[in-house]
Structure formats: C-alpha cells, structure tokens
N, C-alpha and C positions, 0 to 999 in steps of 0.2 A: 703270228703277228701280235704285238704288243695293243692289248685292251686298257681302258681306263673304264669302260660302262660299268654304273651304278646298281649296285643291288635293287632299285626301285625295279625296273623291268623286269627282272628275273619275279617279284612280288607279288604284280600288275598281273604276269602273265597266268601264274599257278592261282592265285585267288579269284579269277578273272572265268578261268575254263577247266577248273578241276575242284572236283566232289571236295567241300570240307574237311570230308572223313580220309581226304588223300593225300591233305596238304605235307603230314610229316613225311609221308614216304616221296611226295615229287619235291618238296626244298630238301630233304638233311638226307634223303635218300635212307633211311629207316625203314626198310618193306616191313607190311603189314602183314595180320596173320594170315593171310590167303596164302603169303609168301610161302613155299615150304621147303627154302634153301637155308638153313641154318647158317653155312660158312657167310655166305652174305649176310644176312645179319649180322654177325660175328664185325667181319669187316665195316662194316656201317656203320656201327658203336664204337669201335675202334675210333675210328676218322673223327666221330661227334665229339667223343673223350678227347681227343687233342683239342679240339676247337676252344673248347669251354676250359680246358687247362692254359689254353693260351690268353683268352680271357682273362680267367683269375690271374695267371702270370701279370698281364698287365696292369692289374688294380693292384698288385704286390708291389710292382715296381712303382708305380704312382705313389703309394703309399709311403716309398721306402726312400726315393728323391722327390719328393714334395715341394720341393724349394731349387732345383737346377733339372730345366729340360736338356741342358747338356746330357746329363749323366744317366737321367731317365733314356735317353733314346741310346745311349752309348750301350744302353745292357741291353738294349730290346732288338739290336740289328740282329744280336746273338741266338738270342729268345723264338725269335718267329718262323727261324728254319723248322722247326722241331712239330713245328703244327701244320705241314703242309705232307702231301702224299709220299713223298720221296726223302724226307731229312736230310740221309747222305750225302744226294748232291745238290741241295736247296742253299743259298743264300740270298741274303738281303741286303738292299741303301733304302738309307731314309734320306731326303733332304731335306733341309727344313730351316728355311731363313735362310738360304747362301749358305749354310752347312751342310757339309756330306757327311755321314756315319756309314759305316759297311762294317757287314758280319766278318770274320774270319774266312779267309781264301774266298774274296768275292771276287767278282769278274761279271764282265758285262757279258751277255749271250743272248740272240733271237730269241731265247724261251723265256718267255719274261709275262708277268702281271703285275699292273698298275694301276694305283688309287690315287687321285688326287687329296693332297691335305687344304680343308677351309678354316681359315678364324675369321668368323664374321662374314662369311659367304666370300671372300677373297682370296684366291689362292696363295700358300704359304711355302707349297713345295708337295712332294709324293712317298709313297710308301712302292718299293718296286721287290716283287720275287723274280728271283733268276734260278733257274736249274740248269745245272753246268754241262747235263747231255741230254741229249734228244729221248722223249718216252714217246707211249701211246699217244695217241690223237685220243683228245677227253670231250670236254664242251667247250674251255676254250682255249686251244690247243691242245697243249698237253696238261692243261688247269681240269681240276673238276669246278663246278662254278658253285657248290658250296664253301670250293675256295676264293671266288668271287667276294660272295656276300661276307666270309670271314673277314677278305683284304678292305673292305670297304668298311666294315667295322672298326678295323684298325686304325684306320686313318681318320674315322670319326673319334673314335677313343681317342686318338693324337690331339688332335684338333679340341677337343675339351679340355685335357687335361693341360695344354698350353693357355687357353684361355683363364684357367683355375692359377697357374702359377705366376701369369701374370698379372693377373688381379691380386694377386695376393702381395706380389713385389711390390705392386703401385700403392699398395696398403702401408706395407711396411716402411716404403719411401714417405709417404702421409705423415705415418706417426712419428716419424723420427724427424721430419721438417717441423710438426704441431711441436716436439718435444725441446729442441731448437728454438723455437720460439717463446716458448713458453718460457725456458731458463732467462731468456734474454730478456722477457718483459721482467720477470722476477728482478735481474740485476738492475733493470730500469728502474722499476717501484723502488729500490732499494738508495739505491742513486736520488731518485725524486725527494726520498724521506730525508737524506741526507741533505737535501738542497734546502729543504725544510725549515730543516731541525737549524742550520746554520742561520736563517733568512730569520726565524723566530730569534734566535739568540742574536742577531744583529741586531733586530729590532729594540730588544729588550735594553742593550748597549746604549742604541739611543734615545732611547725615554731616562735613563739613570743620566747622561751628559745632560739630556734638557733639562731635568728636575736639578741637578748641580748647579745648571745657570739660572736658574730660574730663582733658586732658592739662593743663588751670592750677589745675584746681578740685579735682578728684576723686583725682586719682593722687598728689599729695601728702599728702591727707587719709589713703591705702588704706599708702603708703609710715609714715608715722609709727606707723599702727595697726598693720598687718605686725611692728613693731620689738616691740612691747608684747604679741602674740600667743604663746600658748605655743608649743613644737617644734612638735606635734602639730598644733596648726591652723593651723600658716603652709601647707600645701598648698592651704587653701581659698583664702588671699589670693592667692595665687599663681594659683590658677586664675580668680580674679574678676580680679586685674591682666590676665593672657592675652587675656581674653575681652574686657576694654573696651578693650584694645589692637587687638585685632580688630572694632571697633565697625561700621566702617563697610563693613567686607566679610563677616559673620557666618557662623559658619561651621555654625550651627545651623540658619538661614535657609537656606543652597543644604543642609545634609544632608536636612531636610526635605524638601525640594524632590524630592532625586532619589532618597529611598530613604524614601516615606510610609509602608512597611509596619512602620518603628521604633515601638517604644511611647515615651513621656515618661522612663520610667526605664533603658530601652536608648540610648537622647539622652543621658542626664546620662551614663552611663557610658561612653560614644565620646568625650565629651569630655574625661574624664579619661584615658581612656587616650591620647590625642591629646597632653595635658600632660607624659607621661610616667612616670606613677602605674602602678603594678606591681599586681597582682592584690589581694595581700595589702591595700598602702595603701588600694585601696580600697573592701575589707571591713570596714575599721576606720574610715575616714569614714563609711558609710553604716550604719556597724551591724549588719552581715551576715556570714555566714559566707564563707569564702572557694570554698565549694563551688554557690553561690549566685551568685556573681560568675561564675565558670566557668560554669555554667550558659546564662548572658547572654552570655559570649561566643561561646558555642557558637550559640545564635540570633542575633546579629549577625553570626556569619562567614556565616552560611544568607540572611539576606536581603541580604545584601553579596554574595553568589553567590560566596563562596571560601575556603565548607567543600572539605574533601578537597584544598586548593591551597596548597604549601610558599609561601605568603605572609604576614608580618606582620603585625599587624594594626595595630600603632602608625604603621609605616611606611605602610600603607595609608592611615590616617586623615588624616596628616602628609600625604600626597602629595597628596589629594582640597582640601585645603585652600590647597595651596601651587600647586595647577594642575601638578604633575609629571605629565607622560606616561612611564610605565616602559613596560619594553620586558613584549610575549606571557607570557615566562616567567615575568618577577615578580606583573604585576599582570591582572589580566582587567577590561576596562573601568574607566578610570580618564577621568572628562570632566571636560576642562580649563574649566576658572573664568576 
C-alpha cells in the first residue's frame, strides 16, 4: 500500500525505546560489533554509501541549476533510482506545481513510496518511488524504511532548495525593477536640468528686453521729469533711476531672499541707505522723526547680525549688492551674488 508517513515516527520510536549505543544499528541498520556477520555489514554500508551519494548528488545538482527548478528536478527523477534497494527496476515522478517529471521507463505500480513536497508548510506536490515488480515484503512493503527517512529527506531537500530559487528570482526581478527605475529617474533629473537650464535662459532673455525698455523708454521719460522735480524730491528720482538701473539683478529680490526676517518698511529703508541718503534725509522723505529712523537701524543692524560690530552699514548694504567679500574684520558673512 502506498505510505506518505514522515520520518518523525520512525525517530520518536528508536530514540524513544532503544539504548543510545543502538541508535546507528536500529535507524541506518549498521549492526554493531556484537554483530558477527560480516556479509551484512557489508550490505549495510553498501545501502548507507548510496544514501549519502544521493545526497551529495542532490547538492550537485542544486549547485549546477541554481537558477531553474525545471531542470533541477528534470535530472533528479533520473538520479534517485540509483539509491534505492533494487535500481534496475526503481523509477521515479516528482510533481511539483502542476508539473509532472518522470525517470526513464516510468510507470505507475502498487509498489510505490510517498513523500509529500512542503514550501511554507503548504503542500506543493510529491516525491513518489515505484518498483516495476513485486520483491520481498520489507518495512514498508517492499521499502526498507531507511528508505523512508531517505524519501522524506528528499522532499525536504526539494522543498528548500525551491524556496532558495525562488527567492533568489524575486531578487533578481527587485534589482532589475530598482534598475529600471533608477535609469528612469536618471533621464528625469536629466530632463528636469534641461527644463532648467531653458527656464534660466528665458529668464535672462527677459531681464535684457526689460533693461532695452527701460533704458529707451523709461529712463528718458524719469531723466526730463527729474529736471522739473523740486530739490527736495529729486532723491526719490534718483532712487527710482538706481533701482531700474538695477532691474535685472534686484537687489530687493536677493535681500529678501537672505535676510526674510526684514519688515516691508525695514526693505525701503536699506535701500535708501544703500543710495546714500543720510539719516536725517530719510526722516524727511518718509515723514518721520529722525529718532524713529535710528530706531530701524538699530533693528536692521540686529537681524544683519552686526549690532555691537565697528561695521557700516552703507558699506555693508553696498558690498551685499555688488558681491564684495570683505575681509573677518570689517564684515561678518557677506554672500557673494
């Protein structure tokens, strides 16, 4: 009758109710030296030497299809006659996933032994020996049942090294998706630069058309009005000429930028003192007292970080705009434009 029982019981039993010193001769059938039949020993070493060559065959074959359990089990139906009592008329199927494999000249037969295959403790299919004619009645039938523990091996060995070439695939599918990806961000970044590099140079395009209008259109108009302005308010012309002279490199734009903790009216007031405007002048532009101006620069030198530092603040303003790097002593963090 067709068995599938697990080498555990055969295990259970001999470790369970037999002396230690007895285990090799009740599992692998190896009599001891009490023994004093040579030929059987003989035969018993025999039978162990196939076991363990069918072993090492399979770590060969693992070895040698690493990468296709097709082909792995394609050589092994052939492989595993050869370690069982009878060769001559021993064949094998393996099935495995909805695949069948069969040794040469296989055929189904009532003398048969059966290992179920697990991945993951889920059955995946079987490991089946057939002998094509009737022998002795053994242990389990005509099996010895260290061909048991053999077939149950096998199917354990199955069942890992499935587990090994599938992880390995899923591996491989990983890298080659990461790799995929990765080209693709690459042409992205590459793309992005180029969106860039355009968006910069359009830019640039239009700062040169506004400084063209500015300088045909505008600065003649600001130049005649200037002429016609009282004393008093040519400062403002002058600082509107400055500033659209500066159009295209703004100098409001990068203070922003690098020093956000200014207010809107600490901005207007950098920039006249940038122009050159003295405390006083611009109390009287703005309608302020001159103590109130002081004020503002005391909070602009604080978030410029150079309160308490023998540095200018005109000069400071000037250098931030014109990309000067002064040396530690005058200025403390001055970043070039």
């Amino acid at each position: 009758m067709p068995s599938s029982t697990p080498a555990g019981p055969f295990i259970e039993d001999f470790t369970e109710k037999v002396d230690p010193a007895k285990w090799t001769e009740y599992l692998w059938r190896i009599p001891t030296d009490e023994v004093i039949e040579p030929e059987k020993v003989e035969i018993a070493l025999r039978e162990r030497m196939k076991e363990l060559n069918c072993l090492y065959g399979i770590a060969q074959l693992a070895e040698r299809y690493y990468d296709s359990m097709e082909d792995f089990l394609k050589y092994l139906v052939d492989f595993l006659p050869l370690s069982w009592q009878y060769p001559e008329i021993t064949c094998t199927r393996i099935v495995f996933n909805d695949q069948t494999f069969k040794s040469r000249n296989c055929r189904v037969t009532k003398w048969r032994q059966t290992s179920q295959i697990l991945v993951y403790n889920k059955p995946v299919g079987d490991v089946t020996i057939f002998y094509l004619e009737e022998k002795p009645a053994a242990d389990e039938g005509p099996f010895l049942k260290e061909e048991r523990v053999l077939l149950d091996e096998v199917a354990r060995r199955i069942s890992i090294i499935a587990v090994r070439i599938s992880a390995e695939r899923e591996l491989q599918e990983n890298n080659k998706q990461l790799s995929i990806e990765r080209m693709a961000l690459q042409e992205a970044n590459a793309a992005l630069r180029a969106v860039l590099a355009n968006i910069e140079g359009e830019k640039q395009r239009i700062y040169k058309d506004m400084q063209v209008n500015i300088d045909k259109v505008i600065m003649p108009i600001l130049q005649a009005l200037s002429v016609e302005l009282p004393k008093a308010q040519r400062k403002y012309a002058e600082i509107l000429k400055t500033n659209l002279e500066e159009i295209t490199s703004p100098f409001t734009s990068r203070f922003l930028y690098q020093y956000q903790s200014l207010t809107p009216t600490e901005i207007t007031i950098c920039n006249m003192i940038r122009n050159g405007l003295r405390t006083k002048e611009i109390a009287q532009l703005r309608a302020v007292s001159t103590a109130t101006i002081n004020r503002h620069r005391e909070h602009i030198r604080k978030k410029l970080k150079i309160a308490n530092h023998d540095i200018h603040l005109t000069t400071y303003l000037q250098s931030l705009l014109m990309g000067v790097e002064a040396s530690n002593k005058e200025i403390i963090s001055i970043r070039q434009i």
